[in-house]
SEZA-273579 format. One record per atom (N, C-alpha, C, O, CB): z, x, y; residue in one letter. Coordinates in steps of 0.2 Angstrom, whole numbers, plus 5000, padded with zeros to 4 digits. Glycine has a CB too. Layout:
% residues N
ZXYA...
//
This chain:
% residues 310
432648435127X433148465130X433748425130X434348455129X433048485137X433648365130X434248325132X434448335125X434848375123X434148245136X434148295120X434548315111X434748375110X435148375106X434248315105X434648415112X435048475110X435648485113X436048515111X434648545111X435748445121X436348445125X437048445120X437548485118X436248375131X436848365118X437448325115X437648355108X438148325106X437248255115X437448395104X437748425099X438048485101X438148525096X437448435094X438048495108X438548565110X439148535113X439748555113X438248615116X438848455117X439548425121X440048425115X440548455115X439348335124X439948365110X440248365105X440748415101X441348415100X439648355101X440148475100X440448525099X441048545102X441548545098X440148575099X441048565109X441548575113X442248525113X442748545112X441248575120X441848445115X442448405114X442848405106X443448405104X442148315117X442348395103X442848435094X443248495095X443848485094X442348485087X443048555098X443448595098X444048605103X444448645101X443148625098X444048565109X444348565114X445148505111X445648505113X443848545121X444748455107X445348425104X445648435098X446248415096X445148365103X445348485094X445548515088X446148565090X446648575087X444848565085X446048595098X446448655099X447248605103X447848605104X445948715105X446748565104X447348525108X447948485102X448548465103X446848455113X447548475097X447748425091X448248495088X448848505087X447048385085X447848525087X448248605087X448948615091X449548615088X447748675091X448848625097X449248645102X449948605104X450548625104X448748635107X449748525104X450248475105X450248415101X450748375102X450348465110X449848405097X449848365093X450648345088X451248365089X449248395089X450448305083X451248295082X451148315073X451148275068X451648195085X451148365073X450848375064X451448385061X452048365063X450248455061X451248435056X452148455052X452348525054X452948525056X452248485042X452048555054X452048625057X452248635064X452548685065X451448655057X452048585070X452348575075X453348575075X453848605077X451848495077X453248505070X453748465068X454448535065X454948545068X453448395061X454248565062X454648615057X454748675062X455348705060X454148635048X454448705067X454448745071X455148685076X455748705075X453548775075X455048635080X455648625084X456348605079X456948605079X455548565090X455948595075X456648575071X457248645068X457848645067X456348535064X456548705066X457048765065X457248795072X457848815072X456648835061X456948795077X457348785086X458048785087X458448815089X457148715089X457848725083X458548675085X459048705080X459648705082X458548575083X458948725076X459448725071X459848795073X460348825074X459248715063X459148825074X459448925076X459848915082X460248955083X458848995077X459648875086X460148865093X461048835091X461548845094X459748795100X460948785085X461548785084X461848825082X462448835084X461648765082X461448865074X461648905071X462048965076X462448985073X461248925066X461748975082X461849045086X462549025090X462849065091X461149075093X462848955092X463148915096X463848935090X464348975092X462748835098X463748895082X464048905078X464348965080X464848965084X463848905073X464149015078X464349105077X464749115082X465249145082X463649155077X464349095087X464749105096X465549095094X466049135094X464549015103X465449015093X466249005092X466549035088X466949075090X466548925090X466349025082X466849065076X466949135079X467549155079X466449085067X466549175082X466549225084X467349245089X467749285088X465949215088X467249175095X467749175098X468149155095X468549195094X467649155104X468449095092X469049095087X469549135083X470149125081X468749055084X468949195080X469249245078X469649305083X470049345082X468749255074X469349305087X469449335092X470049325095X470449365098X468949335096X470149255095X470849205098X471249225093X471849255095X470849115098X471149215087X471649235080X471849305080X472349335078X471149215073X471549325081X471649405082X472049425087X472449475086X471049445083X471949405091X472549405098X473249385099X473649405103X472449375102X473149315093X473849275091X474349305086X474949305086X473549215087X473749335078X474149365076X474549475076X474949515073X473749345072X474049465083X474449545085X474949515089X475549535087X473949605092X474949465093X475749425096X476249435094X476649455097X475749375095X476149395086X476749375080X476949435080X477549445082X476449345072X476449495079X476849555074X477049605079X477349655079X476349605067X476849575086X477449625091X478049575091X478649605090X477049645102X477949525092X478649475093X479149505086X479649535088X478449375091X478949495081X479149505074X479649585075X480249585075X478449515067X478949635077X479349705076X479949705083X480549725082X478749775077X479749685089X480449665094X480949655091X481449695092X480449595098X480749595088X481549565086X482049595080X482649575080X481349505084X481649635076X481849675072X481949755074X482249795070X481249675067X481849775079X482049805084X482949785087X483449815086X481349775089X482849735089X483349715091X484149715088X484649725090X483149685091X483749685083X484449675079X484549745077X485149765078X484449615071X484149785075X484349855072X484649885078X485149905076X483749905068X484649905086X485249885089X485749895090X486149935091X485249855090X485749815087X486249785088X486849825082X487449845082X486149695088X486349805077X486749855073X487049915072X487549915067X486549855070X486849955074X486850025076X487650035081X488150055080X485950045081X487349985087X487949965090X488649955089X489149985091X487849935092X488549885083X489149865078X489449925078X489949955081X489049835071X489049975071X489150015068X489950085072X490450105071X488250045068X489450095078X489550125083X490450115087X490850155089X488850115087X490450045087X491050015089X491650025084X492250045085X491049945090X491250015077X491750005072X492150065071X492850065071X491449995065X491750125072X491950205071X492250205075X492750235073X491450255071X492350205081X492750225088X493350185087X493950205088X492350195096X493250115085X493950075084X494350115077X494950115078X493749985082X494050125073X494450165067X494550225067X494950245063X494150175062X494350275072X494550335074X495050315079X495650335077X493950375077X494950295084X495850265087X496250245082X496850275083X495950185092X496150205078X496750175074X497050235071X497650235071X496650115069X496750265069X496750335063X497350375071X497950385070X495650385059X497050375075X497150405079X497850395082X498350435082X496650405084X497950345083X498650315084X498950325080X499450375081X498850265084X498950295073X499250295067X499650365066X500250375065X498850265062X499150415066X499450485066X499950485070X500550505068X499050535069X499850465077X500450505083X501050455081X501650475082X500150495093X500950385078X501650345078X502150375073X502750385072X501450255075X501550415068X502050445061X502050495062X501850525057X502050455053X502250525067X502550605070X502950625075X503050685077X502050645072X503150555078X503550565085X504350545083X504450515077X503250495092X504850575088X505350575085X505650525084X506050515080X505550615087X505450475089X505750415089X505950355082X506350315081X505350385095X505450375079X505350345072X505750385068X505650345063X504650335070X506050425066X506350445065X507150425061X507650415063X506350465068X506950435053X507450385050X508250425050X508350485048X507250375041X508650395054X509350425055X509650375052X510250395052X509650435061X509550315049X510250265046X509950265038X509450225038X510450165050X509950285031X509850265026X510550215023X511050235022X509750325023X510250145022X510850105022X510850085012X510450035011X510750025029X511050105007X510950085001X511450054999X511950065001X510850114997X511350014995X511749954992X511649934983X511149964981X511449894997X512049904980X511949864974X512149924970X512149914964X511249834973X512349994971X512350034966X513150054963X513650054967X511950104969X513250054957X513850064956X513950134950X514250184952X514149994953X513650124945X513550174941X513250234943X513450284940X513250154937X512550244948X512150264950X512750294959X513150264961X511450214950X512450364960X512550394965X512050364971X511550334970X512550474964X512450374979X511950384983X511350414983X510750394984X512150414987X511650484981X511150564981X510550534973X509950554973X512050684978X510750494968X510250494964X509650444967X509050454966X510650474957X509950384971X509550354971X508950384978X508450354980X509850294971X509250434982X508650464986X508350504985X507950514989X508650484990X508550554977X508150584976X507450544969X506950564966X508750644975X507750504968X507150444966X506650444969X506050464967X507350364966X507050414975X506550374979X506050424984X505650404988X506950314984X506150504982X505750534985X505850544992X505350564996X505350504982X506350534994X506550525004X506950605004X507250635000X507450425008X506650615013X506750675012X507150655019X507050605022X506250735010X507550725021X508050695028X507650725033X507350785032X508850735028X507550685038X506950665045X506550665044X506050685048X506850715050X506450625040X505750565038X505650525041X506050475042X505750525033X505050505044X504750465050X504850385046X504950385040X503850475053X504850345049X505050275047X504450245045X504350225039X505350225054X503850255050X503150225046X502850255043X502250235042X502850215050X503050305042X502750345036X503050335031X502950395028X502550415036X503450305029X503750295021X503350225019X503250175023X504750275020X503050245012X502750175010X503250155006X503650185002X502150175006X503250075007X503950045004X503550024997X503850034992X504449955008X502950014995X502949994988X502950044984X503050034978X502549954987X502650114987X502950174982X503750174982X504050164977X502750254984X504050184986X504850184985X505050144981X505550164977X505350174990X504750094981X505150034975X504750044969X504849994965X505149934977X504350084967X503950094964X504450154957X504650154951X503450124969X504350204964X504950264961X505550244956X505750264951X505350304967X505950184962X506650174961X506650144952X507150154947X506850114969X505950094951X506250074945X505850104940X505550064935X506450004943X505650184940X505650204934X506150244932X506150274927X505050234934X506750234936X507550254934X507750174927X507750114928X508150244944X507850214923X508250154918X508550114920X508350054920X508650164914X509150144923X509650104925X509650054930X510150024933X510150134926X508850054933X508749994940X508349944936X507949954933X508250014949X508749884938X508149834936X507749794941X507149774939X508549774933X507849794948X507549774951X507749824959X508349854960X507649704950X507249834964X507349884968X507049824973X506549784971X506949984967X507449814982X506949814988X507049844993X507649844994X506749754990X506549874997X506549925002X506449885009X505849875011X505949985000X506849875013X506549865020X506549905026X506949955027X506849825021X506249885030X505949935036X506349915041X506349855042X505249935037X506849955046X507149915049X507149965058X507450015060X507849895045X506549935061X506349975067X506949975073X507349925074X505749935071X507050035075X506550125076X506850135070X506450115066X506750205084X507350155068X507550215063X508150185057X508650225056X507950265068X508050135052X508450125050X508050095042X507650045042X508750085055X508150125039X507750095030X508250085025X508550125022X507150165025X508250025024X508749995018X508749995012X508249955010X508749945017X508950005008X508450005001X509249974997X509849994997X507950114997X508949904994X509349864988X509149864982X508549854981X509349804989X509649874977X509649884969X510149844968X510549814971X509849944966X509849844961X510149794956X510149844950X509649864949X509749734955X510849864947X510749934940X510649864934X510849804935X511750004939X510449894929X510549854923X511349874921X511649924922X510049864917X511549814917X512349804914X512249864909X511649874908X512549714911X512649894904X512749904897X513049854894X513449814897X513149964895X512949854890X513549784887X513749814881X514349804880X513249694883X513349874876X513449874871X513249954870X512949984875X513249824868X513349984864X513050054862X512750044856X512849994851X513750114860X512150104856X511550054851X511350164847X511150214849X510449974859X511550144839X511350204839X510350214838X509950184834X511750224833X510150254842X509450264843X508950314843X508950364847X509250244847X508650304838X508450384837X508750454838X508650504842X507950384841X509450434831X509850494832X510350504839X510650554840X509250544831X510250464842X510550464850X510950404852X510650354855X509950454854X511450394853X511950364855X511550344862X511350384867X512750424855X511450274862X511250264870X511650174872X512150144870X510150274871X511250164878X511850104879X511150064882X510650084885X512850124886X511649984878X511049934878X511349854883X511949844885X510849894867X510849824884X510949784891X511249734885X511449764880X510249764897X511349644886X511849634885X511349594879X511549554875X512249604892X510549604880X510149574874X510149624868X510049604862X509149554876X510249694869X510249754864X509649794865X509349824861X510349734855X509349784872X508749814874X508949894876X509549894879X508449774881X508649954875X508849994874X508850024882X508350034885X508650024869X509450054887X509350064895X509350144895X508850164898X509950034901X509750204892X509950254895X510250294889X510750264886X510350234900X510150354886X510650394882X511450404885X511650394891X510350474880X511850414880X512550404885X512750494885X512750554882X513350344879X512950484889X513150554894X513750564893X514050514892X513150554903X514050624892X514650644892X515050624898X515550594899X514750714889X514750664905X515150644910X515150574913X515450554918X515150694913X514650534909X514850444910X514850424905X514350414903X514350404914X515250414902X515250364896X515650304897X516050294901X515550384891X515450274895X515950204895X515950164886X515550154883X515650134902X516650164886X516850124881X516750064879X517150034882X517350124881X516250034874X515949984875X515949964866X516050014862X515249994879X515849904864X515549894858X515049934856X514649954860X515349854859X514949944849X514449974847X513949924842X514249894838X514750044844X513249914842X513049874838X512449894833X511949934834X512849844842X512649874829X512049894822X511649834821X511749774822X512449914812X510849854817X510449784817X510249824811X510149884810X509849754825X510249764805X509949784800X509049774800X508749734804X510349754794X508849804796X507949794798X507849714796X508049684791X507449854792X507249694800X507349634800X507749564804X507549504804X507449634795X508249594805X508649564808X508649564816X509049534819X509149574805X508249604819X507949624827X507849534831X508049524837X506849684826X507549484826X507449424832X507949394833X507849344835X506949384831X508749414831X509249394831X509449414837X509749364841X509549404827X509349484839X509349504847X509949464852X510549474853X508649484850X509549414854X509649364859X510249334859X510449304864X509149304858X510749354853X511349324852X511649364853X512249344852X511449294846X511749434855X512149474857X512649444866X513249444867X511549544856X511649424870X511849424875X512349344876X512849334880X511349454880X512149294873X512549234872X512949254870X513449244874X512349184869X513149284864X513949324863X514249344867X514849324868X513949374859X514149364871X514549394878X514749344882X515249334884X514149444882X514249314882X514349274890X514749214887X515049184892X513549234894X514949194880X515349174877X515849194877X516249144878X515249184874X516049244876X516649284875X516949274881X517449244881X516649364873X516749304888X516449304894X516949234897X517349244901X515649294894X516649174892X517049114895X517549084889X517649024887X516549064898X518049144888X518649114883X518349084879X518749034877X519149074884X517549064875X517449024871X517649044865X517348994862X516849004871X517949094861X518249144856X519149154855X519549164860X517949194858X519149154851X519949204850X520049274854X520649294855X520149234842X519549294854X519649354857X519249374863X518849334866X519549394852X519249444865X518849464872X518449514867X518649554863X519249484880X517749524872X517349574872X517549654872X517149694869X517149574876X518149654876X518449704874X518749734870X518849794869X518649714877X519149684867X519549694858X518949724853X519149784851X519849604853X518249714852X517849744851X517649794850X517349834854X517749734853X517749804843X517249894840X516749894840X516449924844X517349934832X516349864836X515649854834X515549784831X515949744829X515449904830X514849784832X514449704830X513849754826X513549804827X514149624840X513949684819X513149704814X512749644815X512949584814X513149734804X512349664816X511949614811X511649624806X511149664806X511449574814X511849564802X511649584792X511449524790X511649464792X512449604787X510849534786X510749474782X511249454779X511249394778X510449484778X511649474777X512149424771X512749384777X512949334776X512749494762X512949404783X513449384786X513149324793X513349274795X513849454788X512749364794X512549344800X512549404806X512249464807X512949284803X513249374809X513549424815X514149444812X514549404809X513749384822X514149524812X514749514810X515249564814X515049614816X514649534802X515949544815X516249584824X516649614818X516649594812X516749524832X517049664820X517749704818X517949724825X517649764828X517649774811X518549694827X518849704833X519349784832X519449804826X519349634834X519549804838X519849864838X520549874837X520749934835X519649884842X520849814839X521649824838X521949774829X522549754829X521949774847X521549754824X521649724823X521149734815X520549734816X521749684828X521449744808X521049774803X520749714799X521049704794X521549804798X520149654803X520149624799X519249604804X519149614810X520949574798X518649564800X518149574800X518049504800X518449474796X517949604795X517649474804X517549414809X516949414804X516749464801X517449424819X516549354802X515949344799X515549284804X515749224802X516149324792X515249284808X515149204811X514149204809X513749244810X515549194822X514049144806X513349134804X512949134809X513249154814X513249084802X512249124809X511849144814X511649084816X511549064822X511449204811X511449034811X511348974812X511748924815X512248904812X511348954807X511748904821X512348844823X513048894825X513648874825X512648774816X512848964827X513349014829X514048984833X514648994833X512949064833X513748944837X514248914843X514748874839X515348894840X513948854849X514648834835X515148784832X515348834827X516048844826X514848714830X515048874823X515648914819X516048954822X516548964820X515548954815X515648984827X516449024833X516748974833X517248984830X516349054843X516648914835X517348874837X517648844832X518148814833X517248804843X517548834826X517848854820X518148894817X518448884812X517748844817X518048954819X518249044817X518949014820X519549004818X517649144821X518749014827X519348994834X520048944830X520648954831X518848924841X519848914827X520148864826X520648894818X521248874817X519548814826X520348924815X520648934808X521048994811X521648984809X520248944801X520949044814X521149114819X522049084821X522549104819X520449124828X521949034825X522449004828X522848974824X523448984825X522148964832X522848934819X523248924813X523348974810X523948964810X523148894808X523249044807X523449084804X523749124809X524049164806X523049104800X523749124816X524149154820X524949134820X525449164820X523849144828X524849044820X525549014822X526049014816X526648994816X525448944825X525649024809X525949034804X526049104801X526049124795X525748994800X526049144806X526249214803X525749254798X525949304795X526849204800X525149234798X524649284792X524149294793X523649284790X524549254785X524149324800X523449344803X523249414801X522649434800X523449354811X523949454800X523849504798X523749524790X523749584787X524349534801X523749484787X523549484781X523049474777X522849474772X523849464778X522649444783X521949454781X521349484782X521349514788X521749414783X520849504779X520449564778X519749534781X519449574784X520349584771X519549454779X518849454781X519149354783X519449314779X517949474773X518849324791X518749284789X518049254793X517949274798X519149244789X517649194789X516849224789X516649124790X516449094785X516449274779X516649114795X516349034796X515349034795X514949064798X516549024806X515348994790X514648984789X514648914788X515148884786X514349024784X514048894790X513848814790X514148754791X514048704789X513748794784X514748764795X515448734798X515948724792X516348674791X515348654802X515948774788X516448784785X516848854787X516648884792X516248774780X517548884782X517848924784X518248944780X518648914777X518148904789X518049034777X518349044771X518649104772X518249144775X517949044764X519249124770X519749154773X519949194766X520149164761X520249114777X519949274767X519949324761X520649374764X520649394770X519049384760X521149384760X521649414763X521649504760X521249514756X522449374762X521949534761X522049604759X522549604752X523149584751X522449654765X522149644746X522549674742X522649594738X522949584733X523149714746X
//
């Protein structure tokens, strides 16, 4: 009895340590079970946070985009506002501006013009497009000076404004110096042979008349030095003795005065000093009695050659 006991004791304490060695023992299987424990409690802790982090981020970024649309909000406002001022301020101005150019007080009663000699009063207001009880601020001065010199005869126009009721307007006419035949048309040229105006029967004026042979156009310029010459006694004669001036290749300048049958030649080249040598042989054949017997005399290259009649 007793040997049979002990191969059950055995048994039992085998098994009771097997289960135990099982149970709490320190094997792999023990080991890999706390160790996946551990890790799924971090892994769950992990998740937690990201979880909540995202959740922070998501609250940060709805933040931004209400801040963002506020502020954009805002300014469109503000803009709107501008907008809204601008129109009110421009509808007054518009608003005024109207009532200042319709009250009587503005009212042009003194038209003051000046500089005109050739030209009428009545031409230069009907130029300038002015009508009688015309408001002061409603005339634009740079159309009127506008108007004024597309008239030939102004070379330069200025319009001032002179508050409550007073508008000035200053001209300057161009000169004639000369008569220029043009296009079949008798018209009158400033003092270079620039063409200003056809000549009118009931204005004419008695002037020089000038011919330019073809080619001979960049000579021009010597017309108005001719004058202003003549102008200052630099010559035997005046501007007004004066029939006509050519300009010719073979002569240069060539004058034929009106009281007097004889044909001036002066070169084109060093013009000044042969005028004052023409001057000079002119004046000897005056004091010796045979001015009138001469037909051409023609200063070229500072010399002086003198052709008589017949």
């Amino acid at each position: 009895m007793s040997v049979a006991a002990r191969p059950t004791s055995r048994l039992g304490l085998g098994a009771s340590r097997s289960r135990n060695a099982h149970t709490y023992g320190g094997g792999k299987d023990s080991r890999a079970k706390i160790t996946a424990s551990r890790t799924a409690n971090r892994e769950g802790r992990l998740t937690l946070a990201k979880a909540k982090g995202n959740k922070a981020r998501g609250k940060s970024g709805a933040g931004f985009k209400a801040m963002l649309l506020g502020g954009m909000f805002a300014k469109l406002c503000t803009l709107v506002l501008a907008c809204v001022l601008m129109v009110a301020v421009s509808v007054g101005l518009l608003a005024g501006y109207r009532w200042l150019t319709t009250i009587e007080y503005f009212t042009i009663r003194d038209l003051q013009i000046t500089g005109i000699n050739r030209m009428s009063r009545e031409d230069v207001v009907a130029q300038a497009e002015l009508t009688q009880g015309q408001n002061l601020l409603a005339v634009n001065m740079e159309n009127v000076e506008s108007l004024l010199m597309r008239n030939p005869w102004i070379e330069s126009a200025q319009v001032t404004r002179v508050l409550p009721d007073t508008l000035r307007i200053s001209v300057t006419e161009r000169e004639p110096s000369y008569l220029v035949q043009y296009e079949e048309s008798l018209c009158y040229a400033d003092g270079e042979g620039r063409i200003i105006d056809k000549v009118q029967a009931d204005k004419f004026v008695s002037l020089p008349q000038v011919e330019v042979e073809s080619g001979m156009e960049r000579h021009l310029p010597l017309l108005e030095q001719l004058r202003q010459a003549l102008a200052d006694k630099k010559g035997p004669f005046g501007l007004e003795q004066v029939a006509w001036i050519r300009l010719s290749w073979r002569y240069g300048l060539e004058i034929r005065l009106m009281d007097r049958n004889v044909l001036l030649c002066v070169g084109v080249d060093d013009w000044q000093n042969n005028l004052t040598h023409l001057g000079l042989v002119w004046s000897n054949l005056q004091k010796r009695g045979e001015l009138d017997q001469v037909a051409i005399i023609s200063a070229q290259n500072h010399k002086v050659w003198v052709e008589k009649h017949g």
